[in-house]
PDB file with SEQRES, HELIX, SHEET and CRYST1 records, atoms N, CA, C and O in Angstrom:
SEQRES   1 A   75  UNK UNK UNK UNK UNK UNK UNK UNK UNK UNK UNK UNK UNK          
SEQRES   2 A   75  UNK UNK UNK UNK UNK UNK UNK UNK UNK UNK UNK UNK UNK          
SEQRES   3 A   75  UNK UNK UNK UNK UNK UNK UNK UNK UNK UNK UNK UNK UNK          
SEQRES   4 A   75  UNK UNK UNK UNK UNK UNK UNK UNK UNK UNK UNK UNK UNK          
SEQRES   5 A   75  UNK UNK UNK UNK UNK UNK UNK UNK UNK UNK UNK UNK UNK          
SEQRES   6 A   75  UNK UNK UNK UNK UNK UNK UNK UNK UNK UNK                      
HELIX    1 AA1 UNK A   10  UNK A   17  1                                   8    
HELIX    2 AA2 UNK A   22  UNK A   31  1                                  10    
HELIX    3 AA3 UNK A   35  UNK A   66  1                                  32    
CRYST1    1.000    1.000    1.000  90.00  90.00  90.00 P 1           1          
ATOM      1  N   UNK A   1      12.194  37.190 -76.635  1.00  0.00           N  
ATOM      2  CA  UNK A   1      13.238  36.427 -75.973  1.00  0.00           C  
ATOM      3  C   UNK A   1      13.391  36.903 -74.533  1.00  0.00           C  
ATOM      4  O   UNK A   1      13.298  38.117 -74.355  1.00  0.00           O  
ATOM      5  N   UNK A   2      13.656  35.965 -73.277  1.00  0.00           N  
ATOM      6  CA  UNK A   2      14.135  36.356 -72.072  1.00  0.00           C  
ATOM      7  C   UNK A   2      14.809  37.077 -72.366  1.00  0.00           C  
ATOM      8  O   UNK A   2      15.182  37.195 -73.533  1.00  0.00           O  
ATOM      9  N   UNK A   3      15.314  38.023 -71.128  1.00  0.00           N  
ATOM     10  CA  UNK A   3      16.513  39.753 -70.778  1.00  0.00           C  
ATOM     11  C   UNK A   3      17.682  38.279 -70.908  1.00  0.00           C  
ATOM     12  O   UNK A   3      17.524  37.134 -70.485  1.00  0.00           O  
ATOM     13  N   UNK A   4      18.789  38.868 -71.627  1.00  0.00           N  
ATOM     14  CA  UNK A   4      19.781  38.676 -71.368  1.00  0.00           C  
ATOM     15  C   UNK A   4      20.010  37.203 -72.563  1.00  0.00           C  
ATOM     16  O   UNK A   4      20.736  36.294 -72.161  1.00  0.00           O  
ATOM     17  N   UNK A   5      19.540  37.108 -73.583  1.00  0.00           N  
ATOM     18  CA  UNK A   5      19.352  35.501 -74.463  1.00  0.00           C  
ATOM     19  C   UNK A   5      19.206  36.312 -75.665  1.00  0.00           C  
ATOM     20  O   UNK A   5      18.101  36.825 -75.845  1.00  0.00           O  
ATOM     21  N   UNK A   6      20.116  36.513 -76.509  1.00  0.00           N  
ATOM     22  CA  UNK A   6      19.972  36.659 -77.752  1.00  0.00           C  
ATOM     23  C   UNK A   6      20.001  35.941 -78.676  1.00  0.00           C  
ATOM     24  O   UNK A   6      20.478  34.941 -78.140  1.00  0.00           O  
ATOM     25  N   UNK A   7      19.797  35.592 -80.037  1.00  0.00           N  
ATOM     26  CA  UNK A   7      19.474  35.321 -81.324  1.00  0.00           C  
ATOM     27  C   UNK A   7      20.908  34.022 -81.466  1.00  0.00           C  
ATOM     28  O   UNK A   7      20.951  32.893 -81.956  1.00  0.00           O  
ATOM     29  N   UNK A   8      21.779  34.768 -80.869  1.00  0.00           N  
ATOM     30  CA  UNK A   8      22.981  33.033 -81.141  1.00  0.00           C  
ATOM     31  C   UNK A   8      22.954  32.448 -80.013  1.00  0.00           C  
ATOM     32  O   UNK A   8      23.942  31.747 -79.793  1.00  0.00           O  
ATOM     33  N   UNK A   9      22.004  32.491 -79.045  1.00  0.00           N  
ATOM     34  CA  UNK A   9      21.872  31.698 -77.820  1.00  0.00           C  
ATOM     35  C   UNK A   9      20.843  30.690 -78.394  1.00  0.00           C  
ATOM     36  O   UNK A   9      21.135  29.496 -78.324  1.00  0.00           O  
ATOM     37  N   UNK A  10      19.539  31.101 -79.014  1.00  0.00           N  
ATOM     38  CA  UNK A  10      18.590  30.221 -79.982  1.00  0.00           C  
ATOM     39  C   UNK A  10      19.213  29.479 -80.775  1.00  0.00           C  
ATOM     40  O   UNK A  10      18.838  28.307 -80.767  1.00  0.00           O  
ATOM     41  N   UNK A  11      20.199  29.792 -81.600  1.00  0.00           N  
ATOM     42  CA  UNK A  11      20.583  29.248 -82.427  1.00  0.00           C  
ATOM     43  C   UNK A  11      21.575  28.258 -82.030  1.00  0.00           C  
ATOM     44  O   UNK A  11      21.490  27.184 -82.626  1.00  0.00           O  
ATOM     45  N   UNK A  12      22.700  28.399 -80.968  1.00  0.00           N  
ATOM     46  CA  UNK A  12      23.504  27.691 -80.359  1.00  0.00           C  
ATOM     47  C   UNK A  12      23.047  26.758 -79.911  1.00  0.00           C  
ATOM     48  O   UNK A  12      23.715  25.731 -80.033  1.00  0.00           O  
ATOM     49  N   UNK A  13      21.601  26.661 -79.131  1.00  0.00           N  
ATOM     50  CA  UNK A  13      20.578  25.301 -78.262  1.00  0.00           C  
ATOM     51  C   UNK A  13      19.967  24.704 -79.564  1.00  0.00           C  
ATOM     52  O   UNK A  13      20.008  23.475 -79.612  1.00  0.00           O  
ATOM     53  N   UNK A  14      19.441  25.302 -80.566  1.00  0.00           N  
ATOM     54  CA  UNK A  14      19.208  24.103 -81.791  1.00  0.00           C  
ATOM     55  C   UNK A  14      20.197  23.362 -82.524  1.00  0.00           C  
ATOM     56  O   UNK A  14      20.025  22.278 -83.082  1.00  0.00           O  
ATOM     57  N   UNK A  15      21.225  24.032 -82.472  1.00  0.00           N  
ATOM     58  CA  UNK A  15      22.364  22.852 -82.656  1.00  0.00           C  
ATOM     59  C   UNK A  15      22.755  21.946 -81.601  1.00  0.00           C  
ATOM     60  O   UNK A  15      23.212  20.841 -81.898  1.00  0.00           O  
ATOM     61  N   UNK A  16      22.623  22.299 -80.422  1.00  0.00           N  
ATOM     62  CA  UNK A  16      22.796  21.285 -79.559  1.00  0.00           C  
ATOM     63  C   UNK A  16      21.212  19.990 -79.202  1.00  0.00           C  
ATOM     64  O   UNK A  16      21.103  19.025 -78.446  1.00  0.00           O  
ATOM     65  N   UNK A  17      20.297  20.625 -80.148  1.00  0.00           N  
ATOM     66  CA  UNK A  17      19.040  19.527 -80.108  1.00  0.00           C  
ATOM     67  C   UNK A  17      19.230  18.403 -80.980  1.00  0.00           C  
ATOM     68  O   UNK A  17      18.784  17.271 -80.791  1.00  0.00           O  
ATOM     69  N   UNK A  18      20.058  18.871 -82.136  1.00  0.00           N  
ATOM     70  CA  UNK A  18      20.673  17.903 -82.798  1.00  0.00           C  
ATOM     71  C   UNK A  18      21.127  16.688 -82.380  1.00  0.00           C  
ATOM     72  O   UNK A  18      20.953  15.628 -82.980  1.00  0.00           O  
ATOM     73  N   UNK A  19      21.898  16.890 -81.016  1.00  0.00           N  
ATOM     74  CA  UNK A  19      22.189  15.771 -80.386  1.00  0.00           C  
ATOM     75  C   UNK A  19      21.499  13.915 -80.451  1.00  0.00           C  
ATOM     76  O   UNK A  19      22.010  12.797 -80.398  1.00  0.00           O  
ATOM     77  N   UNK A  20      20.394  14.354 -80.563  1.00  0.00           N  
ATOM     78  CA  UNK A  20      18.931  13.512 -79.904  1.00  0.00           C  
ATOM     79  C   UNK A  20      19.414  12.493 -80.909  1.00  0.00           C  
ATOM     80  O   UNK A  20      19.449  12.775 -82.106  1.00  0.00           O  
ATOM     81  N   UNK A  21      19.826  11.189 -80.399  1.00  0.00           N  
ATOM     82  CA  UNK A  21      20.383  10.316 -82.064  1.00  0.00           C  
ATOM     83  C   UNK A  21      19.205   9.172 -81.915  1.00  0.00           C  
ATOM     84  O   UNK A  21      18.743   8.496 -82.834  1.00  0.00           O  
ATOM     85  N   UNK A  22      18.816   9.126 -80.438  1.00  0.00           N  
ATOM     86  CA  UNK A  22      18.659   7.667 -80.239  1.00  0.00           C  
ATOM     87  C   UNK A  22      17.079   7.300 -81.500  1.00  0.00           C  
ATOM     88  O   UNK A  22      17.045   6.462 -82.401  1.00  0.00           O  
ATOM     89  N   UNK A  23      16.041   8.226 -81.100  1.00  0.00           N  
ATOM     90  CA  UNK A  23      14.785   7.986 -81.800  1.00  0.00           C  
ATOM     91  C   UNK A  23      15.338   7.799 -83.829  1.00  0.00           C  
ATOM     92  O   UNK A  23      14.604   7.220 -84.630  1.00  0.00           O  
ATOM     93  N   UNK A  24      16.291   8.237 -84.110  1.00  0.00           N  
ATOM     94  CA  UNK A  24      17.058   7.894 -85.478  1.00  0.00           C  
ATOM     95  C   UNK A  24      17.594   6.797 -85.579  1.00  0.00           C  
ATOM     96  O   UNK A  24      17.332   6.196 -86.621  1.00  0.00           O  
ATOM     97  N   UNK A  25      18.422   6.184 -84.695  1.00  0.00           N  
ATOM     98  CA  UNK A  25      18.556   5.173 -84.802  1.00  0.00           C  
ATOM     99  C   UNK A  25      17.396   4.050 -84.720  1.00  0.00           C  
ATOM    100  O   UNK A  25      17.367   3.091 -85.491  1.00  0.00           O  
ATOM    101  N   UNK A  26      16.825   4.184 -84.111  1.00  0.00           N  
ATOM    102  CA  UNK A  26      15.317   3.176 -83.999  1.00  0.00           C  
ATOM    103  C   UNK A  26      14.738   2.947 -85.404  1.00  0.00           C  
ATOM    104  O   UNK A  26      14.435   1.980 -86.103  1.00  0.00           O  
ATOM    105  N   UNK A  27      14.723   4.696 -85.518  1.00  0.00           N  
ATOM    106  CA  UNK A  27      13.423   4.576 -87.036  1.00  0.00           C  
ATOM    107  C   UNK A  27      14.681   4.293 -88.176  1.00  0.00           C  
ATOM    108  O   UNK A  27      14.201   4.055 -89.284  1.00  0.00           O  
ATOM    109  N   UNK A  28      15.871   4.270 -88.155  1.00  0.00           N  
ATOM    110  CA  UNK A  28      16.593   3.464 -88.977  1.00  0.00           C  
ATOM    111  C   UNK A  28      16.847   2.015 -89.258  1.00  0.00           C  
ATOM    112  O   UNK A  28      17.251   1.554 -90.326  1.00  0.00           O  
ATOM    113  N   UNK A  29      16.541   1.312 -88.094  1.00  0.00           N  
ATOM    114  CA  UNK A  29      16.631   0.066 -87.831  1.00  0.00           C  
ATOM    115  C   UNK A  29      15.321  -0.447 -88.222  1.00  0.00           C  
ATOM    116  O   UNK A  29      15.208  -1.533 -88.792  1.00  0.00           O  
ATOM    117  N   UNK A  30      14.309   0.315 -87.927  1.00  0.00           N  
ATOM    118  CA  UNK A  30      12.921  -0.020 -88.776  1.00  0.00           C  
ATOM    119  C   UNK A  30      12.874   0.097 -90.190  1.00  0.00           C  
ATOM    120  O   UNK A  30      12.185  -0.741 -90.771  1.00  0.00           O  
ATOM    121  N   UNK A  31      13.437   0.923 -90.842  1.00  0.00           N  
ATOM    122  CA  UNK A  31      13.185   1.057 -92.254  1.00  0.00           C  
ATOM    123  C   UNK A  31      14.439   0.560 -92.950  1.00  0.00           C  
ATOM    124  O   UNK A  31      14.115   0.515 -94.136  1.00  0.00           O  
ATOM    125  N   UNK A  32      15.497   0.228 -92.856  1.00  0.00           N  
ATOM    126  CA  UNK A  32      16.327  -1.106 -93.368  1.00  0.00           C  
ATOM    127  C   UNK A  32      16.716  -2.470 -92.664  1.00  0.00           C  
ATOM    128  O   UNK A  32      17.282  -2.746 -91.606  1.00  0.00           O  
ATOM    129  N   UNK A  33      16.153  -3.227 -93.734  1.00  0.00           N  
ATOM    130  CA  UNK A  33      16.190  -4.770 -93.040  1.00  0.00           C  
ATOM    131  C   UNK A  33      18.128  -5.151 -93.485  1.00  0.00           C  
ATOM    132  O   UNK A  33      18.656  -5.932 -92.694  1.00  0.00           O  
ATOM    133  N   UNK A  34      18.904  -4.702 -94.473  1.00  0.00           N  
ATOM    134  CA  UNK A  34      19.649  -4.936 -94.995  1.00  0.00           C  
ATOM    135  C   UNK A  34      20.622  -4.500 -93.822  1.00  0.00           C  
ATOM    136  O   UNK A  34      20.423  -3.327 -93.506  1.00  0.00           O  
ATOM    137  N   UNK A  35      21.791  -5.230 -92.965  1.00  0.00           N  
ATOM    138  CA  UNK A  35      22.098  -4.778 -92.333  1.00  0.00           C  
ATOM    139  C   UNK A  35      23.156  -3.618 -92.701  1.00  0.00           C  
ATOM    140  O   UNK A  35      23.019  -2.451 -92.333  1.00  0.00           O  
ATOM    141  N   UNK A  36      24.119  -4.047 -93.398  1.00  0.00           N  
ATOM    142  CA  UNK A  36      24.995  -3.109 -94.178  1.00  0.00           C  
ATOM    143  C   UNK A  36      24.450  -1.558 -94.047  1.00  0.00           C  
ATOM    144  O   UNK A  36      24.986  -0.631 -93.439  1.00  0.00           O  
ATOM    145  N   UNK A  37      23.179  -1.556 -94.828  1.00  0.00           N  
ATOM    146  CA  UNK A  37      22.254   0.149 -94.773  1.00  0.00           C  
ATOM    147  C   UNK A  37      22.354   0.810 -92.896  1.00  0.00           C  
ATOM    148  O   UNK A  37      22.908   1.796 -92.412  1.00  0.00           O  
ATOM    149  N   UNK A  38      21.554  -0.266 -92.315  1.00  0.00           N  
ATOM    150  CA  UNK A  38      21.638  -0.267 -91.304  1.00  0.00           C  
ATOM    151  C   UNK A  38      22.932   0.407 -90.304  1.00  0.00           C  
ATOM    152  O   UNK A  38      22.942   1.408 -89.586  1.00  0.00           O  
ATOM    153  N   UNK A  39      23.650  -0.287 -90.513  1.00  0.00           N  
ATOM    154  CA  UNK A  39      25.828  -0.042 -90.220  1.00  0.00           C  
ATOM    155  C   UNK A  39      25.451   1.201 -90.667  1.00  0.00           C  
ATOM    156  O   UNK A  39      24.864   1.882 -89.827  1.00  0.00           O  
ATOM    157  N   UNK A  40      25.641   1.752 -91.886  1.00  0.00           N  
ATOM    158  CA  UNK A  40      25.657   2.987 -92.849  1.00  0.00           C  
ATOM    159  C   UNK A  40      25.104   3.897 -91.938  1.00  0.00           C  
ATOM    160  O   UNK A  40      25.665   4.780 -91.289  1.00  0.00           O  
ATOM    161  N   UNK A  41      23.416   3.413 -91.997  1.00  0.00           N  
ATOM    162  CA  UNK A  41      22.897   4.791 -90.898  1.00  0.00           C  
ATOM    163  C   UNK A  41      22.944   5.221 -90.049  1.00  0.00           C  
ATOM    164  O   UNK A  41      22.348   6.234 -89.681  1.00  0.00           O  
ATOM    165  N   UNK A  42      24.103   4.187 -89.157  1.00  0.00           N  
ATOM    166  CA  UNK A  42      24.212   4.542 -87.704  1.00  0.00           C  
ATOM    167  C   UNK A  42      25.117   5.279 -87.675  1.00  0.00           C  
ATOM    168  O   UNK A  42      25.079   6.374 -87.112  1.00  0.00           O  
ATOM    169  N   UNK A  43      26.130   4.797 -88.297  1.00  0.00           N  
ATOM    170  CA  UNK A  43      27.046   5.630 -88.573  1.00  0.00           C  
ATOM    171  C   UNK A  43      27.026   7.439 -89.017  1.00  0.00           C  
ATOM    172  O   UNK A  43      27.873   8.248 -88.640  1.00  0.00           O  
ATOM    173  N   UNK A  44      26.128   7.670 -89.677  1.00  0.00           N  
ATOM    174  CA  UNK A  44      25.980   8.934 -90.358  1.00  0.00           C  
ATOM    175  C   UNK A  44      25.280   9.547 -89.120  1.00  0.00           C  
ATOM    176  O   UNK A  44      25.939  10.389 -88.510  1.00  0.00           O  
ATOM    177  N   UNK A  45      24.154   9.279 -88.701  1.00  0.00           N  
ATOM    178  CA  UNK A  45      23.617   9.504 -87.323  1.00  0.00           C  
ATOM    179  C   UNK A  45      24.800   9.851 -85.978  1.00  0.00           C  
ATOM    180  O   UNK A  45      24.779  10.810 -85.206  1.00  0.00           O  
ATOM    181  N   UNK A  46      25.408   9.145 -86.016  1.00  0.00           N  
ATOM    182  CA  UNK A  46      26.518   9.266 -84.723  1.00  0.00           C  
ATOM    183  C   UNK A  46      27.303  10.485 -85.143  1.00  0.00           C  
ATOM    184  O   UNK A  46      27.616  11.327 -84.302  1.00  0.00           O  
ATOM    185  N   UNK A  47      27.629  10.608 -86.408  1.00  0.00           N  
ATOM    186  CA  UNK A  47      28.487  11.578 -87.041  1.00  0.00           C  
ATOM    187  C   UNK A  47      28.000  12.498 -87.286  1.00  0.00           C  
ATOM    188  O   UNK A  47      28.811  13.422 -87.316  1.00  0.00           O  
ATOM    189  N   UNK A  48      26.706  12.875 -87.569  1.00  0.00           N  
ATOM    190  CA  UNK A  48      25.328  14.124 -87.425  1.00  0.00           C  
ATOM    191  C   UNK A  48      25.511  14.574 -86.064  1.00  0.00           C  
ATOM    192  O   UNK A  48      25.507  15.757 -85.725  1.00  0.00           O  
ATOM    193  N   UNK A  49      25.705  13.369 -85.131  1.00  0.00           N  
ATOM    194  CA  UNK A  49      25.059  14.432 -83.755  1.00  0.00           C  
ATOM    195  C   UNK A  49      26.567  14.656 -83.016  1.00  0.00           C  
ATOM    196  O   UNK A  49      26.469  15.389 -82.032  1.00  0.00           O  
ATOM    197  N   UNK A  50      27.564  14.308 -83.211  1.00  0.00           N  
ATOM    198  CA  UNK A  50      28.909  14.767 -82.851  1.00  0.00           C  
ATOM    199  C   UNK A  50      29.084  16.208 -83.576  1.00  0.00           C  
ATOM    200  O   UNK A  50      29.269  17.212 -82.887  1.00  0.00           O  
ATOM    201  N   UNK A  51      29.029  16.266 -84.782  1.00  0.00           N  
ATOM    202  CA  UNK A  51      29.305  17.516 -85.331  1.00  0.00           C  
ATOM    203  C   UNK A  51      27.792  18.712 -85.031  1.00  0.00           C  
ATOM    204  O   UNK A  51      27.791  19.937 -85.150  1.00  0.00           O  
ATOM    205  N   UNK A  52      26.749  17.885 -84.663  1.00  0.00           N  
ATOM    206  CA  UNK A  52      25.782  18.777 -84.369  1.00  0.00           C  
ATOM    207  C   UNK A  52      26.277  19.427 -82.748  1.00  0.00           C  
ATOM    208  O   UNK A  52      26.137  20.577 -82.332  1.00  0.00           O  
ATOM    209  N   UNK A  53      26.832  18.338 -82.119  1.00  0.00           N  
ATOM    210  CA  UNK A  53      27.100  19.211 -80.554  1.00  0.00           C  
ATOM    211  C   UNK A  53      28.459  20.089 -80.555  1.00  0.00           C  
ATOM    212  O   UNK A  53      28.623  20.864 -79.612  1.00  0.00           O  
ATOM    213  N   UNK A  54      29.351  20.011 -81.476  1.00  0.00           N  
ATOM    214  CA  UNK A  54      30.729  20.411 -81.369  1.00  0.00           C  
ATOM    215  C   UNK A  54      30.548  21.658 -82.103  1.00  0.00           C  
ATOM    216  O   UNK A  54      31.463  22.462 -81.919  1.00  0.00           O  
ATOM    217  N   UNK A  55      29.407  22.121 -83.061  1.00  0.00           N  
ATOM    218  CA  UNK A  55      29.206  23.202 -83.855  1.00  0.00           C  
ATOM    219  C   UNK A  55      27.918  24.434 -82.813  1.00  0.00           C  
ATOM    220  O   UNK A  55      27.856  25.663 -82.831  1.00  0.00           O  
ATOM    221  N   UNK A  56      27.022  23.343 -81.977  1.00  0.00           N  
ATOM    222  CA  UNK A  56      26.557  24.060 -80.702  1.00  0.00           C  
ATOM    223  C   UNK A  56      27.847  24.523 -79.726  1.00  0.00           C  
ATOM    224  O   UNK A  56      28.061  25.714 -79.500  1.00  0.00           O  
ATOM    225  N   UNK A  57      28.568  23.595 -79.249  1.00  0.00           N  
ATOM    226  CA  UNK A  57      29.455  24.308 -78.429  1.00  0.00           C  
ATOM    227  C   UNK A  57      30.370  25.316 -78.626  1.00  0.00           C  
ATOM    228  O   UNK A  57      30.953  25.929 -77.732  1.00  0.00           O  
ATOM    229  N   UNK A  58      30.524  25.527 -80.181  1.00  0.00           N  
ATOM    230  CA  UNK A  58      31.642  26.163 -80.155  1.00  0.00           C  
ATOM    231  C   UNK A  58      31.049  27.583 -80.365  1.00  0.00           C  
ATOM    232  O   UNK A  58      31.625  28.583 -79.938  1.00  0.00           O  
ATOM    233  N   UNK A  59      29.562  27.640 -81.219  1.00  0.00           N  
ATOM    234  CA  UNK A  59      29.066  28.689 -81.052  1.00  0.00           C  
ATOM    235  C   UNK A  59      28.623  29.098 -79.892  1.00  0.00           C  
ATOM    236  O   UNK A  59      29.011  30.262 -79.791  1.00  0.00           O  
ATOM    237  N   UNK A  60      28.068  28.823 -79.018  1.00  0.00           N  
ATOM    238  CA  UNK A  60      27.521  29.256 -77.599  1.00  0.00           C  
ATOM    239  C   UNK A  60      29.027  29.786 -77.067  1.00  0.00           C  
ATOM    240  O   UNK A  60      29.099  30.921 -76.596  1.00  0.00           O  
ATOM    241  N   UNK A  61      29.730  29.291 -77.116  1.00  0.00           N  
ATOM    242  CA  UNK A  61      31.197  29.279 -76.619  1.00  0.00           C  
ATOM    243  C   UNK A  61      31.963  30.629 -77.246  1.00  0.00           C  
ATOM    244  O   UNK A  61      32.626  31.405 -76.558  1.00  0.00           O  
ATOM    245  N   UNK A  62      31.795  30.725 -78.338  1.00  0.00           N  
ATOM    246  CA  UNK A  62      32.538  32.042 -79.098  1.00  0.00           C  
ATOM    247  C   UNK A  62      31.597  33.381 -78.766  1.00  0.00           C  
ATOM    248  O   UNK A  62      31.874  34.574 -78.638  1.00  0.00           O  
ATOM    249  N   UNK A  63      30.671  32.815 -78.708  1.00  0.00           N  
ATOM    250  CA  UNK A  63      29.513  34.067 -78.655  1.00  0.00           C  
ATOM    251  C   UNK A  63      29.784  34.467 -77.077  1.00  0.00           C  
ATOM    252  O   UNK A  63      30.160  35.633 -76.959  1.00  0.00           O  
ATOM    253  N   UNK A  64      29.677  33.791 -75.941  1.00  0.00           N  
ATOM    254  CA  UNK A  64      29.712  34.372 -74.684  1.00  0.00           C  
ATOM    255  C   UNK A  64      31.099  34.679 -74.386  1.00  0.00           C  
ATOM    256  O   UNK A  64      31.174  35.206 -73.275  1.00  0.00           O  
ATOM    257  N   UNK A  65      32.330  34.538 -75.008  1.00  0.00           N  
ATOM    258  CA  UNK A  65      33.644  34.891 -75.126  1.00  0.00           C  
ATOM    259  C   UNK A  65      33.634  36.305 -75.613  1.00  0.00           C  
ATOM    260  O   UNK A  65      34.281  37.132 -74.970  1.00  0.00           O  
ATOM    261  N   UNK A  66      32.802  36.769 -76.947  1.00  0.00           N  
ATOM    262  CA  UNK A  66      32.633  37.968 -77.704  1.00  0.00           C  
ATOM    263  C   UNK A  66      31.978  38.421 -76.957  1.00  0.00           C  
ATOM    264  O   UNK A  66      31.933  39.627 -77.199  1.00  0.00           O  
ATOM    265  N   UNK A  67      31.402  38.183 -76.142  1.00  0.00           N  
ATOM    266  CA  UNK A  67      30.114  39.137 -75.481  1.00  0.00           C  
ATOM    267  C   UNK A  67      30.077  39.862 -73.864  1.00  0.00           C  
ATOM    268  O   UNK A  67      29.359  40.685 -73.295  1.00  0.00           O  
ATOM    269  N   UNK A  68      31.419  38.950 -73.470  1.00  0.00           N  
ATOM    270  CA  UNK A  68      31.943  39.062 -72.353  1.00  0.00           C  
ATOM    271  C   UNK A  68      33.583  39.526 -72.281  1.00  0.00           C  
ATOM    272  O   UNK A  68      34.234  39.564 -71.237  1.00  0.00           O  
ATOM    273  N   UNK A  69      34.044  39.835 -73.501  1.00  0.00           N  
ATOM    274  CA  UNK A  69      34.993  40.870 -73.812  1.00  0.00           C  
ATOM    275  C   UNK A  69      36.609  39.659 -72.904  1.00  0.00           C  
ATOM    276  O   UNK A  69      37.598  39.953 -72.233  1.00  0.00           O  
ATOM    277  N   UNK A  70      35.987  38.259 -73.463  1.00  0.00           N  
ATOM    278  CA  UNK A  70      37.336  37.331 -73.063  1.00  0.00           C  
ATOM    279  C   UNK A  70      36.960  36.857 -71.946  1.00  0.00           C  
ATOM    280  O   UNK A  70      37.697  35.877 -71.835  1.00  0.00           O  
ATOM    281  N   UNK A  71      36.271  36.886 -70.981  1.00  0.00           N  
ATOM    282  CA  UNK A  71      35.658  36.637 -69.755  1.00  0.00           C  
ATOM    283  C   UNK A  71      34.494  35.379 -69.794  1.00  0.00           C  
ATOM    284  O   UNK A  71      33.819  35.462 -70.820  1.00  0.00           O  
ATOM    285  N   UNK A  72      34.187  34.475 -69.098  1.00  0.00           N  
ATOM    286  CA  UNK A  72      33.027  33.762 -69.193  1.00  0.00           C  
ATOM    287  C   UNK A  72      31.871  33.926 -68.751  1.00  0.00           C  
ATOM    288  O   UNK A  72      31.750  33.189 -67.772  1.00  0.00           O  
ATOM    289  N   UNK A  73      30.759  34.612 -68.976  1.00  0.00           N  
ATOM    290  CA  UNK A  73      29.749  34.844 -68.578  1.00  0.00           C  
ATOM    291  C   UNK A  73      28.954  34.045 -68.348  1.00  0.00           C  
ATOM    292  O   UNK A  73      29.089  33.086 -69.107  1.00  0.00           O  
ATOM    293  N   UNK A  74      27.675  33.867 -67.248  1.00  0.00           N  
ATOM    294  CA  UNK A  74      26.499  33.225 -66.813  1.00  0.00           C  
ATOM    295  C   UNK A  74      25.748  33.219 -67.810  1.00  0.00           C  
ATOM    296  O   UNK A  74      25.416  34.378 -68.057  1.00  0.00           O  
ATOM    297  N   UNK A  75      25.127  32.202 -68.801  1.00  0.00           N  
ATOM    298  CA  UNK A  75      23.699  32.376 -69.738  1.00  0.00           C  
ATOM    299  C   UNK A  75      22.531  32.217 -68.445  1.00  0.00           C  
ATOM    300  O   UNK A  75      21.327  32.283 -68.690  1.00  0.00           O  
TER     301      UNK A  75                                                      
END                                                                             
């Protein structure tokens, strides 16, 4: 790992890769013709990548709070 990037900095940016909805929605819209399913998957998708960025932020966020003794530090 780069000086100064530890193990919940990795882990904090793969929850925030989560984000990525759009290529899910596509290949959802390809594999149900039924629109209803369709509705369904977008939905779960939108709701995957909200809780995927809010569970990145809060870890990146708690971790440079703990690590910076209450202070905000530079990653």
């Amino acid at each position: 790992l780069p000086e100064n990037t530890r193990w919940p900095h990795v882990l904090g940016l793969g929850l925030l890769g989560g984000i990525g909805f759009t290529m899910s929605i596509f290949i959802a819209l390809l594999s149900f013709s039924d629109p209803a399913y369709q509705t369904e998957a977008k939905f779960a998708i939108l709701v995957a990548s909200v809780l995927a960025g809010i569970t990145g932020f809060m870890l990146l966020n708690f971790y440079n709070k703990k690590k910076a003794g209450g202070h905000q530090s530079e990653l």
